[in-house]
C-alpha positions in Angstrom: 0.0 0.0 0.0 1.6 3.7 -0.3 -0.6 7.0 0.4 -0.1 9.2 -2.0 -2.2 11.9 -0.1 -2.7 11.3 3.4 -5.2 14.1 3.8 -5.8 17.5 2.2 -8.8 20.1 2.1 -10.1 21.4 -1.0 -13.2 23.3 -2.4 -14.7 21.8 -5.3 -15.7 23.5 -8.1 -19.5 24.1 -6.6 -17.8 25.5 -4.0 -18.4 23.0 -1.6 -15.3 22.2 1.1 -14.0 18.3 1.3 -11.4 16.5 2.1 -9.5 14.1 0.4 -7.1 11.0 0.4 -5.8 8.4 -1.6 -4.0 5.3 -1.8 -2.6 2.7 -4.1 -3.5 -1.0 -2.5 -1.7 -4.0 -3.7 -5.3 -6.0 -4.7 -7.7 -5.7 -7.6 -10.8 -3.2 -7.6 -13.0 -6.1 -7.0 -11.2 -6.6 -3.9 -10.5 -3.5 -2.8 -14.4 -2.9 -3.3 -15.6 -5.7 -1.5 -13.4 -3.6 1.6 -15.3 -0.5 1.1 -18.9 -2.1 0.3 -19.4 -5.3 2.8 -20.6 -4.3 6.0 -18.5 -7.6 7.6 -15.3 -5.2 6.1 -16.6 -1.8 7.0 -16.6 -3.2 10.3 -13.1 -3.4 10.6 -12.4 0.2 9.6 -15.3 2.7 8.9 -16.5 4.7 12.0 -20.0 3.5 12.8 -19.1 -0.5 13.5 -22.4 -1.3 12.1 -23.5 -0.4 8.5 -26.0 -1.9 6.3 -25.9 -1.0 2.7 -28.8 -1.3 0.2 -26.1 -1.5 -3.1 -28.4 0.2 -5.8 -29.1 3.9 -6.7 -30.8 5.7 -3.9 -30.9 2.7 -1.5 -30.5 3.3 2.1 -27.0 3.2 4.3 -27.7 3.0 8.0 -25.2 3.7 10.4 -25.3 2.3 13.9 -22.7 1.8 16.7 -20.4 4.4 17.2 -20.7 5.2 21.3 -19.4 8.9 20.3 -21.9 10.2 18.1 -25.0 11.5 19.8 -27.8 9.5 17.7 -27.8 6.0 18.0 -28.7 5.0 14.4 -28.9 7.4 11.4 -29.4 6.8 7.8 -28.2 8.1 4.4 -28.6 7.5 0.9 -26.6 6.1 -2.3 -26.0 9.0 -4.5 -23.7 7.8 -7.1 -23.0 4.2 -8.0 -20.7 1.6 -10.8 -19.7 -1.2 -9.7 -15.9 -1.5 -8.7 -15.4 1.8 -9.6 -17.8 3.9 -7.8 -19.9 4.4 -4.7 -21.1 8.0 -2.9 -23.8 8.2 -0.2 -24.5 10.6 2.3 -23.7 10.5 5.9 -25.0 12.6 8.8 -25.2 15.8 6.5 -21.8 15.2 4.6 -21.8 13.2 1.4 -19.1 10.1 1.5 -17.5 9.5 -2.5 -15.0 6.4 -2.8 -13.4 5.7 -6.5 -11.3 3.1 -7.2 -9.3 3.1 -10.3 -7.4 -0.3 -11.4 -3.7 -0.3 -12.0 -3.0 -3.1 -14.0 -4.4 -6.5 -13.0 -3.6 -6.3 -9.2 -3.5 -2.5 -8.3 -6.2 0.2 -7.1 -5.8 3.3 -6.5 -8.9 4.4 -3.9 -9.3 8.1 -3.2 -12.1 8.8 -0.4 -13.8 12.4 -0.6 -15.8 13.7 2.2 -17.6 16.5 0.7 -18.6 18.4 4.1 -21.5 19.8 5.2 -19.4 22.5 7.4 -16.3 24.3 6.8 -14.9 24.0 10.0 -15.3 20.0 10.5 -12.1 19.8 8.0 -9.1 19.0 10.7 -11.4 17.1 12.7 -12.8 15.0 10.1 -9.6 14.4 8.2 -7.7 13.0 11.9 -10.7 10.9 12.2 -10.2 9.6 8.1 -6.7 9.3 8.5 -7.4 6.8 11.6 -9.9 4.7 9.7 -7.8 4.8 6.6 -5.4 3.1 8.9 -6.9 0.6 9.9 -8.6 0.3 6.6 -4.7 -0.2 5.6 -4.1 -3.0 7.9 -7.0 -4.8 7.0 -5.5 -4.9 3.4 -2.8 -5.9 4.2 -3.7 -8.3 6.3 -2.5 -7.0 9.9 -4.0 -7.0 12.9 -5.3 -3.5 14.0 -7.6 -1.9 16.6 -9.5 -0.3 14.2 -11.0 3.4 15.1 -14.1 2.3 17.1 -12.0 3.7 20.8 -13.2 7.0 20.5 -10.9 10.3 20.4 -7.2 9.1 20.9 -4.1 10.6 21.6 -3.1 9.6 18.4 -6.1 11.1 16.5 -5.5 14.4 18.8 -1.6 14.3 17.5 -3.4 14.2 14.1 -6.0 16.9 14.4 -3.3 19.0 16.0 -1.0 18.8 12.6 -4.2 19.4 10.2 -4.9 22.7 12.1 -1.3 23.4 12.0 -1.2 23.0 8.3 -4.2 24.8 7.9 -7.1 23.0 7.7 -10.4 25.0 8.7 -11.1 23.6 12.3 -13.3 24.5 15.2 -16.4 22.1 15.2 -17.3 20.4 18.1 -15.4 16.8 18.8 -18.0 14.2 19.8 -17.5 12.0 22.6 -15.4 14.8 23.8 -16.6 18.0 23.7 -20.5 18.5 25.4 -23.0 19.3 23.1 
């Protein structure tokens, strides 16, 4: 695996803010798919523990799980979708886009976008991508890895602390550690 952007804000060309990563995995598309669309995978790696995913155009994504977030269950929607190539949903006002391009027969390059519903959730929600995205790495690789389900961290606050340092647009509230 190498991470060819661990993690940089950006304004699309609507304007809207997002951040972005991306890494090139060692697998095929259809495998690194099945990472990023089987709820026994997103387990491992995405923030809410528990996701169900209705795979077609506008089918339903529910979220359950995560201790730190202040509604037990919520639900999104599929947006964009192509199989092994493409899947975007929303997610608790922000809108979630993974691509996967294949390199050759056993290489995919996966960028994750989180188009976000507030400027100023940037540092916060990049530190919390860059842990999943870690895990997310171990998983494809094979290696064992706690995954991000332990709430804020002091690695994740080492992490938000260098995205507001470079810049990122910070200041939202931190669930599960600042009071609502």
């Amino acid at each position: 695996m190498i991470t060819t952007d661990s993690g940089s804000y950006l304004q699309l060309d609507d304007g809207r803010p997002a951040v972005r990563f991306e890494r090139v995995y060692d697998h095929p598309v259809e495998k690194v798919w099945s990472l990023v669309t089987e709820p026994a995978e997103l387990a491992h790696w995405f923030p809410s523990p528990n996701v169900t995913i209705d795979l077609t155009l506008g089918g339903a994504v529910t979220f359950a799980g995560d201790p730190h977030l202040p509604d037990a269950q919520s639900t999104g929607r599929i947006t964009a979708l192509a199989a092994n190539r493409l899947l975007a949903f929303t997610w608790a006002g922000d809108e979630l886009v993974f691509e996967l391009e294949p390199l050759g027969d056993h290489r995919t390059r996966f960028t994750l976008t989180n188009v976000l519903q507030a400027r100023d959730t940037a540092a916060r929600n990049a530190a919390g991508w860059q842990i999943c995205l870690s895990a997310l790495d171990a998983r494809a690789e094979r290696r064992p890895d706690e995954g991000p389900h332990h709430g804020p961290t002091v690695q994740w606050e080492q992490l938000y602390d260098e995205y507001v340092a470079a810049g990122l647009p910070s200041g939202a509230p931190i669930p599960g550690k600042d009071s609502a």
